[in-house]
N, CA, C and O of each residue as an XYZ file, in Angstrom:
876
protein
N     148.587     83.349    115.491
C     147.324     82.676    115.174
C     147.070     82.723    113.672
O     147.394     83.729    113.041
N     146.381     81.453    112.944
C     146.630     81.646    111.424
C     145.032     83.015    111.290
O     144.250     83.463    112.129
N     145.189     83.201    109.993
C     143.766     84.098    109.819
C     143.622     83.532    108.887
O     144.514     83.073    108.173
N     142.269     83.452    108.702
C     140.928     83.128    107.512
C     140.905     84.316    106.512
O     140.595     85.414    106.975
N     141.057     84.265    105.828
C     140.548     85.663    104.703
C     139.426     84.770    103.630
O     139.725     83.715    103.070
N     138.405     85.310    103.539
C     137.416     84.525    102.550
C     137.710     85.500    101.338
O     137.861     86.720    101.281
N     137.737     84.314    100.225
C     137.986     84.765     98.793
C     136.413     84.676     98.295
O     135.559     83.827     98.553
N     136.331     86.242     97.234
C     135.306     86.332     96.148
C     135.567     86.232     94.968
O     135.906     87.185     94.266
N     135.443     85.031     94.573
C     135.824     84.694     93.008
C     134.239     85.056     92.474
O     133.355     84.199     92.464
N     134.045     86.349     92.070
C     132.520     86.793     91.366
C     132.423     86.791     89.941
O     133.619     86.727     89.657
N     131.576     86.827     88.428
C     131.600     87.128     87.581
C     130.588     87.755     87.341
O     130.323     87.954     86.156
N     129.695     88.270     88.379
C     128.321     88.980     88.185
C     128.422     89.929     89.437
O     128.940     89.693     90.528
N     127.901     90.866     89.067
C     127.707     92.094     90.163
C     126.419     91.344     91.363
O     126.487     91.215     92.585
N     125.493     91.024     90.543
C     125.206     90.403     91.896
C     125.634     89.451     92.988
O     125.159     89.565     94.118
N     126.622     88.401     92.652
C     126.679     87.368     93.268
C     128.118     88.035     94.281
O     128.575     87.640     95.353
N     128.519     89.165     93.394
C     129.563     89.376     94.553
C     129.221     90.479     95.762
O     129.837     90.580     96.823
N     127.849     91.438     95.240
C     127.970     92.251     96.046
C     126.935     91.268     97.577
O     127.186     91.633     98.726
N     126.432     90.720     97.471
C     125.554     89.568     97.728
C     126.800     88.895     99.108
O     126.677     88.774    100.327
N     128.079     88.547     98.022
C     128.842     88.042     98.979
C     129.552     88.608    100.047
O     129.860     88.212    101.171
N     129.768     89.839     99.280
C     130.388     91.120    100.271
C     129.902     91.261    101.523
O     130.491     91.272    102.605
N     128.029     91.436    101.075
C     127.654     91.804    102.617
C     127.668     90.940    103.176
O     127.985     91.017    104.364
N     127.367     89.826    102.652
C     127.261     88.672    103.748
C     128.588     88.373    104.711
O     128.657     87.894    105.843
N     129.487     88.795    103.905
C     131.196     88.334    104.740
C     130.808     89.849    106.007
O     130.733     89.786    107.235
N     130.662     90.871    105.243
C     130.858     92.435    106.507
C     129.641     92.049    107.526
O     130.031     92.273    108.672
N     128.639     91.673    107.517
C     127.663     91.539    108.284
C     127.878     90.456    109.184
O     127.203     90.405    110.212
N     129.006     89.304    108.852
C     129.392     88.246    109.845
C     129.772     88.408    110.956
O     129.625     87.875    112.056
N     130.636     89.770    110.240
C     131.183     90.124    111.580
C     132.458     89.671    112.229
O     132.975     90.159    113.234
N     133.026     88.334    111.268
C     134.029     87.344    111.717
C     135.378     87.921    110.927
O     136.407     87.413    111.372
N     135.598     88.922    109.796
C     136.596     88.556    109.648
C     137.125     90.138    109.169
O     136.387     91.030    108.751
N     138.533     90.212    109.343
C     139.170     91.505    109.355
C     139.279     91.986    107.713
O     139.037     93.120    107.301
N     139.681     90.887    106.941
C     139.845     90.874    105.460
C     138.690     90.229    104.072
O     137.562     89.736    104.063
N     139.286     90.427    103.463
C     138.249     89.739    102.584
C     139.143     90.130    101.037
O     139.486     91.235    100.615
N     139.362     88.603    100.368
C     140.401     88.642     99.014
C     139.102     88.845     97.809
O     138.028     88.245     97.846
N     139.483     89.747     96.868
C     138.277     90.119     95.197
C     139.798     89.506     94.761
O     140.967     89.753     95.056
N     138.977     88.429     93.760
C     140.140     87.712     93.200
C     139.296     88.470     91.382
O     138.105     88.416     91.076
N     140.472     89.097     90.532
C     140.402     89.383     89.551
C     140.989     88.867     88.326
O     142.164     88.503     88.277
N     139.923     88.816     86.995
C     140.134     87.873     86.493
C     139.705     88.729     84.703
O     138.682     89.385     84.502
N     140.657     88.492     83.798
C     140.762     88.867     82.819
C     140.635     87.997     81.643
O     141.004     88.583     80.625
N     140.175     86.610     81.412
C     140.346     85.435     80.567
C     141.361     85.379     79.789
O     141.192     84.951     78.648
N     142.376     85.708     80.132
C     143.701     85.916     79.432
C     144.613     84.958     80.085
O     144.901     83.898     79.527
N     145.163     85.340     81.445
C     145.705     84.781     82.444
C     145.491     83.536     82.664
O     146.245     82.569     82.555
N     143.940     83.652     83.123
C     143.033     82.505     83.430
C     141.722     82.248     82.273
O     141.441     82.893     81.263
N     141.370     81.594     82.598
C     140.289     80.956     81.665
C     138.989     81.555     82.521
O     138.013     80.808     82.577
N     138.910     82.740     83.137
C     137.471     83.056     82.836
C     137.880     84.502     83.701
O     138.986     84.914     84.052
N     136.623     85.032     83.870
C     136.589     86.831     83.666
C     135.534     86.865     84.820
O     134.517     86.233     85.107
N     136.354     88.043     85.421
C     135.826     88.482     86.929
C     134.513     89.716     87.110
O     133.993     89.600     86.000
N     134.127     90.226     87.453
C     133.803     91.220     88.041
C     135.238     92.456     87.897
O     136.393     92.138     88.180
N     134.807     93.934     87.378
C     136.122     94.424     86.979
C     136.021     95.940     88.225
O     135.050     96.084     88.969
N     137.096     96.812     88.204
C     137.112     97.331     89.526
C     136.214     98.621     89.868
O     136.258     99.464     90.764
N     135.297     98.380     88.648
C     133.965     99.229     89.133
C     132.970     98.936     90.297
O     132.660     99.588     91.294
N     132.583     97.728     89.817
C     131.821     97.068     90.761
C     132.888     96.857     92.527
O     132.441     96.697     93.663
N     133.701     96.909     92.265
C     134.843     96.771     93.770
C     134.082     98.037     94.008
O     133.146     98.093     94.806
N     134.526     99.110     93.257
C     134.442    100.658     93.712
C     133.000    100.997     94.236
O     132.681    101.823     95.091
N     132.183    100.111     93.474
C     130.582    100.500     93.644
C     130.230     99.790     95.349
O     129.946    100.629     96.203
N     130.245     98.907     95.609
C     130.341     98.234     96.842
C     131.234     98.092     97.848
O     131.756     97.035     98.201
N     131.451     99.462     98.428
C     132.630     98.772     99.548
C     132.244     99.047    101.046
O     131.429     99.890    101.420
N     132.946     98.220    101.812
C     132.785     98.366    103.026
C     133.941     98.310    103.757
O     134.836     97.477    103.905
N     133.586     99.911    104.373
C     134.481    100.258    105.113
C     135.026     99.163    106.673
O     136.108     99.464    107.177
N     134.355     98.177    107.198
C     135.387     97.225    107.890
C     135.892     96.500    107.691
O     136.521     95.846    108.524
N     135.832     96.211    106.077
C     136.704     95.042    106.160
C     138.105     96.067    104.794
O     137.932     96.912    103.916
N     139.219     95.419    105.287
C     140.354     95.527    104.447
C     140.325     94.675    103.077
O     140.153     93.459    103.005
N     140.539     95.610    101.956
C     140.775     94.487    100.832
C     141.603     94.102    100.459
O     142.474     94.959    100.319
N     141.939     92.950    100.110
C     143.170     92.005     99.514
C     142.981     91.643     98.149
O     142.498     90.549     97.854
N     143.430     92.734     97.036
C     143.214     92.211     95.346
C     144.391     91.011     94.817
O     145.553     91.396     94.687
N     144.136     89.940     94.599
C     144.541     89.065     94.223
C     144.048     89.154     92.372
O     142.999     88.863     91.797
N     145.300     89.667     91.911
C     145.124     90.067     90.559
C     145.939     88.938     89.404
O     147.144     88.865     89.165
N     144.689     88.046     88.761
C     145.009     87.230     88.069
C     144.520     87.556     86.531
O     143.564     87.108     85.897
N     145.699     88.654     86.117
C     145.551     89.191     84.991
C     146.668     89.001     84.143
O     147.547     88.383     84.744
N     146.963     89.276     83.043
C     148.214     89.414     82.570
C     148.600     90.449     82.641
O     149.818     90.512     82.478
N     147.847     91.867     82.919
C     148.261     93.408     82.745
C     148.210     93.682     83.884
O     147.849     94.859     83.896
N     148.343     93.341     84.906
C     147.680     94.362     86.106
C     148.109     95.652     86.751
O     147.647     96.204     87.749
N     149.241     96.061     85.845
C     149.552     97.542     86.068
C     147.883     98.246     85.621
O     147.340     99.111     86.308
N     147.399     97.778     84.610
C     146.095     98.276     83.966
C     144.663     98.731     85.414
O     144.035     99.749     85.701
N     144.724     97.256     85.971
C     143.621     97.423     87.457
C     144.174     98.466     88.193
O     143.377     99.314     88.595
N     145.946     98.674     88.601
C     145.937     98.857     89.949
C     145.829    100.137     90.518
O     145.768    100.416     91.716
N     145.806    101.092     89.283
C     145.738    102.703     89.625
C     144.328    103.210     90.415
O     144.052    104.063     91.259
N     143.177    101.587     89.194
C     142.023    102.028     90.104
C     141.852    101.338     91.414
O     140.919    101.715     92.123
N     142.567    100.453     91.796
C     142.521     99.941     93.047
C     143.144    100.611     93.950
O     142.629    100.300     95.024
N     144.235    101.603     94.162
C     144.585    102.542     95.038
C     143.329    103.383     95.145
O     142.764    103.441     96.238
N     142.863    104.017     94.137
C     141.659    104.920     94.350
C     140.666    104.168     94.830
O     139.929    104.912     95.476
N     140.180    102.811     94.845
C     139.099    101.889     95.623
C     139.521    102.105     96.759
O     138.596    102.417     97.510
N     141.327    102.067     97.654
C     141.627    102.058     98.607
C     141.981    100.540     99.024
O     141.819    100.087    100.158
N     142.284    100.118     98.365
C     142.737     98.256     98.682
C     144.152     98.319     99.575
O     145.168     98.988     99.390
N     143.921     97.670    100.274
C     145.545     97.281    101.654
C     145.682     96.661    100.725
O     145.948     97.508     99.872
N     145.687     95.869    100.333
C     146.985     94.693     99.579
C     146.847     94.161     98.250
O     145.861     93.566     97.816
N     148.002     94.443     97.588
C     147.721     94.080     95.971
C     148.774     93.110     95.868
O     149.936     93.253     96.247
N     147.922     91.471     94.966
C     148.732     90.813     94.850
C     148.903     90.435     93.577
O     147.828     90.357     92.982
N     149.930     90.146     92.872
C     149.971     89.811     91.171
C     151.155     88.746     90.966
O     152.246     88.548     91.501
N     150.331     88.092     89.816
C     151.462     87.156     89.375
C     152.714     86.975     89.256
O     153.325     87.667     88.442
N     153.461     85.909     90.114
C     155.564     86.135     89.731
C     155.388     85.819     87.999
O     156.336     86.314     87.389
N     154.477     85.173     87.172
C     155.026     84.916     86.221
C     154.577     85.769     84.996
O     154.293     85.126     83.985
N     154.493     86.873     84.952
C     154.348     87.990     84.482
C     155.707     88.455     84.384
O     156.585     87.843     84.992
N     156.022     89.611     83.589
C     157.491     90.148     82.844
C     157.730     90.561     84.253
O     156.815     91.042     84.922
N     159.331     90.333     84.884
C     160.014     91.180     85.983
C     159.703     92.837     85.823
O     159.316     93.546     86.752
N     159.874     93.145     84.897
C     159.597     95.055     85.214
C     158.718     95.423     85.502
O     158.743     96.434     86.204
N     157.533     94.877     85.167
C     156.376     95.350     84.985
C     155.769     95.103     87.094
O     155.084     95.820     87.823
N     156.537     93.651     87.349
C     156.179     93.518     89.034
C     157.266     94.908     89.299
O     156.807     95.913     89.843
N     158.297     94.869     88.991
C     159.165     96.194     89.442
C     157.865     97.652     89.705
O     157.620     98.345     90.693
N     157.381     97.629     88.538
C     156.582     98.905     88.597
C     155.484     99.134     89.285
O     155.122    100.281     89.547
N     154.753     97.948     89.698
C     153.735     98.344     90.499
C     154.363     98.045     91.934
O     153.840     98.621     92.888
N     155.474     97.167     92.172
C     155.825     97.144     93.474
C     156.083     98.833     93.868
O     155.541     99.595     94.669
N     156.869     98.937     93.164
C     157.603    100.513     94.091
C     156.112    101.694     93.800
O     156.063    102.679     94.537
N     154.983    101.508     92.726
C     153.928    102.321     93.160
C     153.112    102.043     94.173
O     152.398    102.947     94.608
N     153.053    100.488     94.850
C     151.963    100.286     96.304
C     153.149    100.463     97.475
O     152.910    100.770     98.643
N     154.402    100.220     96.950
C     154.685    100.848     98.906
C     154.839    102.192     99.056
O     154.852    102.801    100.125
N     154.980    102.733     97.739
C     154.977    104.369     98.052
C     153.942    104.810     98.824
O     153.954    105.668     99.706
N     153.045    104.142     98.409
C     151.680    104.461     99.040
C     150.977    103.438    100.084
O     149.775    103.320    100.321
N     152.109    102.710    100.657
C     152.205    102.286    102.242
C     150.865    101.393    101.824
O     149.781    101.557    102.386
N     151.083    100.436    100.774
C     149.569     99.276    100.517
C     150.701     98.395    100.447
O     151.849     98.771    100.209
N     150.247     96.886    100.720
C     150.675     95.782    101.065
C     151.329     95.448    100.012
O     150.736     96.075     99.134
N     152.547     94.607     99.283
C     152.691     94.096     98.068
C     152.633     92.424     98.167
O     152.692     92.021     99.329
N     152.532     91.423     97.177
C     152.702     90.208     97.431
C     152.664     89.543     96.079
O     151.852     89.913     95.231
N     153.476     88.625     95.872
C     153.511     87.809     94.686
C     152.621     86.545     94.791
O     152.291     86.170     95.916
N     152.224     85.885     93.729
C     151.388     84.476     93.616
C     151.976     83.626     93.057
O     152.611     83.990     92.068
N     152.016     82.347     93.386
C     152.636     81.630     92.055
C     151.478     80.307     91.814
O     150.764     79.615     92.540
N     151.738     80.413     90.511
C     150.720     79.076     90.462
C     151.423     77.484     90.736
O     152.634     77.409     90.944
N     150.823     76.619     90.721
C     151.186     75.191     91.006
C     152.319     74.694     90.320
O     152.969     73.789     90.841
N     152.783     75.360     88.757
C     154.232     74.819     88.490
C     154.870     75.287     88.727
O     155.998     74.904     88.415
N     154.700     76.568     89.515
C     156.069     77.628     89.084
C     157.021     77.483     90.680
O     156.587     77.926     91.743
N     158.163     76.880     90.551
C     159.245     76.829     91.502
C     159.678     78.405     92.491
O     160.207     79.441     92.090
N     159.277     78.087     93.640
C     159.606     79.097     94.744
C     160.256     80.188     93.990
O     159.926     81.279     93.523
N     161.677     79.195     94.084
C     163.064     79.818     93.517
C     162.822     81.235     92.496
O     163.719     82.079     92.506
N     161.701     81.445     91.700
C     161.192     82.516     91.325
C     161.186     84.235     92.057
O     161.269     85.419     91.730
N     161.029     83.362     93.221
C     161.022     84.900     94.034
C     161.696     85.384     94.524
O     161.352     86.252     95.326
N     163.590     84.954     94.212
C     164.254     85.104     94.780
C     165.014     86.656     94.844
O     165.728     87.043     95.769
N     164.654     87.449     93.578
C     164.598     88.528     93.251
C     164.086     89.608     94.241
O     164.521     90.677     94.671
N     163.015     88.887     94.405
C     161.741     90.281     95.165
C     161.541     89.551     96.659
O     160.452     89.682     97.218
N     162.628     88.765     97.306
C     161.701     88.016     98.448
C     162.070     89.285     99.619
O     161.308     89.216    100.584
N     163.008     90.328     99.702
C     162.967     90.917    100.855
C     161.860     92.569    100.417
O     161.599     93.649    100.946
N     161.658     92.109     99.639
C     160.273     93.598     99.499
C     158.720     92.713     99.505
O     157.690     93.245     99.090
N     158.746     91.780     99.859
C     157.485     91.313    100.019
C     157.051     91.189    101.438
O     157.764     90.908    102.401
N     155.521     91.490    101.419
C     154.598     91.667    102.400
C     153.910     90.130    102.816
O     153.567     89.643    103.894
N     153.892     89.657    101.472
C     153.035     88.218    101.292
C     153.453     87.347    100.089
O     153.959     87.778     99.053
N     153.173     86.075    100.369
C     153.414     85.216     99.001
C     152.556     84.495     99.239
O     152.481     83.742    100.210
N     151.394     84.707     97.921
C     150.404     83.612     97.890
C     150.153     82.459     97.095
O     149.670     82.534     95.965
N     150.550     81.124     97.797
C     150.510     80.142     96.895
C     149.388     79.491     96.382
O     148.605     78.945     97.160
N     149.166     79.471     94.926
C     148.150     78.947     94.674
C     147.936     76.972     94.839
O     148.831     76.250     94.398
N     147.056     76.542     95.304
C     147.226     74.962     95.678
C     146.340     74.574     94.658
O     145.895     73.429     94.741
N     145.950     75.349     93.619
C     144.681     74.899     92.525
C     144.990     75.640     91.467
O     145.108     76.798     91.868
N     145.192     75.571     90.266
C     145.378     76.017     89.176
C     144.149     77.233     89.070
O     142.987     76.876     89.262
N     144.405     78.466     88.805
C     143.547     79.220     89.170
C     142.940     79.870     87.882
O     143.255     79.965     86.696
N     141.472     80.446     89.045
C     140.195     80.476     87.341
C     138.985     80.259     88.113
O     138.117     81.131     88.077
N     138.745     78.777     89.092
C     137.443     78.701     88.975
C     137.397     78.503     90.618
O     138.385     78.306     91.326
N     136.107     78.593     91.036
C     136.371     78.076     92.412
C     136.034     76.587     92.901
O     135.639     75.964     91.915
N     136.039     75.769     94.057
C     135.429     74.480     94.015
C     136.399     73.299     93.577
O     136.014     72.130     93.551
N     137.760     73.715     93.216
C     138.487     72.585     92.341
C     139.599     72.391     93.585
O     139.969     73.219     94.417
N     140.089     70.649     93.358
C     140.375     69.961     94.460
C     141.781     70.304     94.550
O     142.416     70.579     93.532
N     142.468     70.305     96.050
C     143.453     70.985     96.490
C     144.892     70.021     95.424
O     144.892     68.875     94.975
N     145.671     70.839     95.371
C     147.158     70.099     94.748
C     148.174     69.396     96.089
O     149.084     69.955     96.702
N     147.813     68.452     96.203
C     149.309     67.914     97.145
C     150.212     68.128     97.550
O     150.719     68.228     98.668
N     150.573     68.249     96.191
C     152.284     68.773     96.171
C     152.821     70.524     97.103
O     153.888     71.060     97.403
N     151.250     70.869     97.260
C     151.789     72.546     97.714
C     152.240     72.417     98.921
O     152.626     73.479     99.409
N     152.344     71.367     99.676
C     152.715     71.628    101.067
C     154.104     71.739    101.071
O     154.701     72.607    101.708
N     154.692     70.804    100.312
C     155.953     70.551    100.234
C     156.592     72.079     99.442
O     157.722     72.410     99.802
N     155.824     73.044     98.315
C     156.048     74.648     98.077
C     156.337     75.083     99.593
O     157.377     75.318    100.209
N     155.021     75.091     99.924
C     154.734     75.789    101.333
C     156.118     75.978    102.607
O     156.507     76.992    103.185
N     156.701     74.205    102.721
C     157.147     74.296    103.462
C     158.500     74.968    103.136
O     159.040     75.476    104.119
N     159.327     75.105    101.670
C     160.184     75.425    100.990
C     160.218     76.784    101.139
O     161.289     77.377    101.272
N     159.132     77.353    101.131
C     159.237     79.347    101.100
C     159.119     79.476    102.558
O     159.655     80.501    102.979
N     158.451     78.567    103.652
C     159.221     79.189    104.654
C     160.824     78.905    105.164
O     161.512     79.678    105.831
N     161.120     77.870    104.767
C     162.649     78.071    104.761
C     163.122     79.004    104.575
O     163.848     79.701    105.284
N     162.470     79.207    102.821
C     163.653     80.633    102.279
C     162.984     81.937    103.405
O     163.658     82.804    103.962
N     161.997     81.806    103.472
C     161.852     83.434    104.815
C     162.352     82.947    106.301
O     162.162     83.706    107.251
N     163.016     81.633    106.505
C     163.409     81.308    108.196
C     165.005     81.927    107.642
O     165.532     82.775    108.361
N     165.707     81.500    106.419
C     166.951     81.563    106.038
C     167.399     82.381    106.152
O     168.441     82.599    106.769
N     166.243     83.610    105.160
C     166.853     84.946    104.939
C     166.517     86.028    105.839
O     166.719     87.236    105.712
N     165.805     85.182    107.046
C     165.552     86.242    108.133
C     164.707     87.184    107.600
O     165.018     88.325    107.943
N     163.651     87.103    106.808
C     162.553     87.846    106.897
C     161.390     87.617    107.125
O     161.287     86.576    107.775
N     160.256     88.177    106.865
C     159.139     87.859    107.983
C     157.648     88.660    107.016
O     156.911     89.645    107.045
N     157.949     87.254    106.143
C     156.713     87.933    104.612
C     155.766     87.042    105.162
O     156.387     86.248    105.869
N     154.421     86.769    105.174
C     153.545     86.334    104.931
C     153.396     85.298    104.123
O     153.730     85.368    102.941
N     152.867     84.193    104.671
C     152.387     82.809    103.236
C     151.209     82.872    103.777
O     150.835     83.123    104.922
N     150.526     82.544    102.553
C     148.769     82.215    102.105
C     149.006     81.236    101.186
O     149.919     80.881    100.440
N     147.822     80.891    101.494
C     147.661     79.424    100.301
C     145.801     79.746     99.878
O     144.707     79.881    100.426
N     146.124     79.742     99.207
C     144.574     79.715     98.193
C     144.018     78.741     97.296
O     144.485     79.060     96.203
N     143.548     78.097     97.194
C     142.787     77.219     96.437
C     142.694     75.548     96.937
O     143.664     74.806     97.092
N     140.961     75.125     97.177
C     140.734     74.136     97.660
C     141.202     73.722     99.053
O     141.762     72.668     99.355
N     140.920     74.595     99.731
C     141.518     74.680    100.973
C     140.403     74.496    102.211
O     139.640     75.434    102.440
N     140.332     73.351    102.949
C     138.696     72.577    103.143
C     139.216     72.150    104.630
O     140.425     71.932    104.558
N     138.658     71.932    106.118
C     138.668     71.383    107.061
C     139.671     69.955    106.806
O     140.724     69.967    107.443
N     139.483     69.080    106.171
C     140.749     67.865    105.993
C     142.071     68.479    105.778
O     143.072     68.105    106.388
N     142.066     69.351    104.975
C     143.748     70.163    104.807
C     144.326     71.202    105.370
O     145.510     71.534    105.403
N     143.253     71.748    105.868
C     143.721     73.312    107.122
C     144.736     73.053    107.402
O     145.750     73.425    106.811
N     144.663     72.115    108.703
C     145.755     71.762    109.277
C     147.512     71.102    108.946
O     148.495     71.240    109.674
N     147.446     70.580    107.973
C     148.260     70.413    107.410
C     148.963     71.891    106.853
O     149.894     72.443    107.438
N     148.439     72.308    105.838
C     148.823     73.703    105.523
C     149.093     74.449    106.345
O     149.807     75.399    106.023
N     148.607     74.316    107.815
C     149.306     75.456    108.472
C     150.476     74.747    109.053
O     151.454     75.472    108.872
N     150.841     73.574    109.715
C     151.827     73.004    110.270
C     153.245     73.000    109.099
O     154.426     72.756    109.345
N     152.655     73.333    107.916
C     153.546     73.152    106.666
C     154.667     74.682    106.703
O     155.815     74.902    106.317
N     153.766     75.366    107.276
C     154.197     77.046    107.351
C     153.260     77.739    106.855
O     153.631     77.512    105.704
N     152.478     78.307    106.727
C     151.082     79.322    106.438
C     151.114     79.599    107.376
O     151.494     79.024    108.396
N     150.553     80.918    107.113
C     150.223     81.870    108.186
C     148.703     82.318    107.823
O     148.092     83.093    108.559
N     148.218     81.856    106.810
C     146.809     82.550    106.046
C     146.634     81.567    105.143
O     147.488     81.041    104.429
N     144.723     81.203    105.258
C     144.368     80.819    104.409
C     143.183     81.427    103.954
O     142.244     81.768    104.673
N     143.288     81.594    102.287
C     142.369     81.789    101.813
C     141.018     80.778    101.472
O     141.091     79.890    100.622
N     139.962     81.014    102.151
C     138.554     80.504    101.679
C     137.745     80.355    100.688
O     136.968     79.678    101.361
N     137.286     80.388     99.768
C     135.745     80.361     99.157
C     134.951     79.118     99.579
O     134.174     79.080    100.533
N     135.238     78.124     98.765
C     133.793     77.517     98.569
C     133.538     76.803     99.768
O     132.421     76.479    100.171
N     134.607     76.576    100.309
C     134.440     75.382    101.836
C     133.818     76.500    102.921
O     133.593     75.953    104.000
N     133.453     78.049    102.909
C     133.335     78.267    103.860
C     131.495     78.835    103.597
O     130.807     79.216    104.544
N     130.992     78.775    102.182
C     130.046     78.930    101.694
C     129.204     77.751    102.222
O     128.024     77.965    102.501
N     129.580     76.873    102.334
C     128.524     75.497    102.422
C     128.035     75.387    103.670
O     127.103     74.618    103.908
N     128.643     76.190    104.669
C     127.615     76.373    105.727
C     126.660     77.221    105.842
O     126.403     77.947    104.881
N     125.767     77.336    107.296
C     124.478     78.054    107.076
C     124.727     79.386    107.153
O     124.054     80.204    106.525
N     126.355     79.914    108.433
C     126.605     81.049    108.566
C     128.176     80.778    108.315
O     128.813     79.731    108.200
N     128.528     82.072    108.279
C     130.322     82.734    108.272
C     130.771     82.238    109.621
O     131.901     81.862    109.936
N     129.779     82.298    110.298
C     130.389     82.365    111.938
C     130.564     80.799    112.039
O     131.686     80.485    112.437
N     129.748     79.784    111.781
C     130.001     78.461    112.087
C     130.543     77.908    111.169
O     130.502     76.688    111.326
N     131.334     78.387    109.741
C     132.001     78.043    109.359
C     133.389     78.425    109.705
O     134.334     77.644    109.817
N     133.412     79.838    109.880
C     135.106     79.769    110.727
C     135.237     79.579    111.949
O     136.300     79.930    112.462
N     133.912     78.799    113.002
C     134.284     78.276    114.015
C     134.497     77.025    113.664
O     135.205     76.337    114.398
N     134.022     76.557    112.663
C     134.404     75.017    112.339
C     136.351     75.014    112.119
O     137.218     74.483    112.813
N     136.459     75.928    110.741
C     137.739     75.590    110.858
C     138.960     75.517    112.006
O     139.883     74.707    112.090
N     138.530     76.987    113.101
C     139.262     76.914    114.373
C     139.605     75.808    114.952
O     140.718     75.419    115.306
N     138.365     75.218    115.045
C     138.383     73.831    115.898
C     139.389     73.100    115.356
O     140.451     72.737    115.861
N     138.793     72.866    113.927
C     140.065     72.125    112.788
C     141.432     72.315    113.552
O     142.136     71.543    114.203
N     141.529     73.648    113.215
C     143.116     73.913    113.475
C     143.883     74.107    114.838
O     145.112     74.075    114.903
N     143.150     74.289    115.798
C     143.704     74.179    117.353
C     142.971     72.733    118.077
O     142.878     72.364    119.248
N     142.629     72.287    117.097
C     142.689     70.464    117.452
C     143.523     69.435    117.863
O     143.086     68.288    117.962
């Protein structure tokens, strides 16, 4: 069955802790992605892992989607936040993914690479049997609200090849602009996970927005 994970793209302590409860109080969902942001990487600046640390809730699992250029820098404090799954850029220096990979499985937390919209699969060919997840970005990433990329299905359907090929069994997510018209597609493409924000905000609740998408997708 695919899963929903709703993304918090925050730049204010209020608007994320605001969002937090509202996702734990739904009640609907097992995960929940803090997408982090350094204006380096990306063109604008997140909420940093104090505020993670200051607000957490113990039912839902976190998924750091780290869109930094340093993120060896976040991730020491994100083990101590307690985050299941840390994800960081393929296009960052190879050693540096070397180094935080072998520090989150030591410590039995999820690992996963991202790639943005130019960067060719073929990138991950290095790290594809130590991965947990690969999250493709379908929107040039930074802001939330911006319209899905086309072309990712045809990514999408390419990395599950390479995981049908090589006989392993990593995880795809797709993140960005990801709305009831494209669910379905994205998952028939190969996804196993999609990440949410803004399409799942515009309803009145969490609950009738991921009953909306269900419908979407077992339609």
């Amino acid at each position: 069955m695919t899963q929903i994970i709703p993304a918090i793209l925050a730049t204010k302590e209020e608007d994320y802790s605001k969002k937090l409860k509202n996702i734990e109080e739904s009640g609907q969902f097992e995960w929940v992605q803090i997408d982090l942001m350094d204006n380096k990487f990306v063109q604008n600046k997140s909420i940093g892992t104090e505020i993670i640390a200051k607000y957490k809730e113990p039912s839902l699992k976190i998924e750091a989607h780290l869109m930094v250029q340093d993120p060896l820098f976040y991730v020491e404090d994100l083990i101590k936040i307690g985050v299941k799954r840390v994800i960081i850029p393929i296009e960052i220096h190879f050693k540096e993914i070397d180094r935080i990979l072998y520090m989150v499985k030591d410590l039995d937390i999820e690992f996963g690479l991202s790639l943005n919209p130019e960067t060719e699969v073929s990138r991950l060919d290095p790290f594809l049997d130590k991965l947990d997840v690969v999250l493709i970005m379908s929107v040039h990433p930074g802001f939330q609200g911006q319209k899905f990329v086309p072309e990712t299905l045809e990514k999408v359907k390419d990395c599950a090849r390479m995981r049908s090929n090589n006989n392993l069994d990593f995880q795809i997510e797709v993140d960005g602009g990801v709305s009831e018209k494209n669910a379905k597609g994205i998952v028939e493409s190969g996804a196993d996970i999609l990440v949410i924000g803004s399409a799942l905000y515009k309803y009145d609740t969490l609950k009738e927005a991921k009953e909306k998408f269900l419908e979407v997708l077992n339609g």
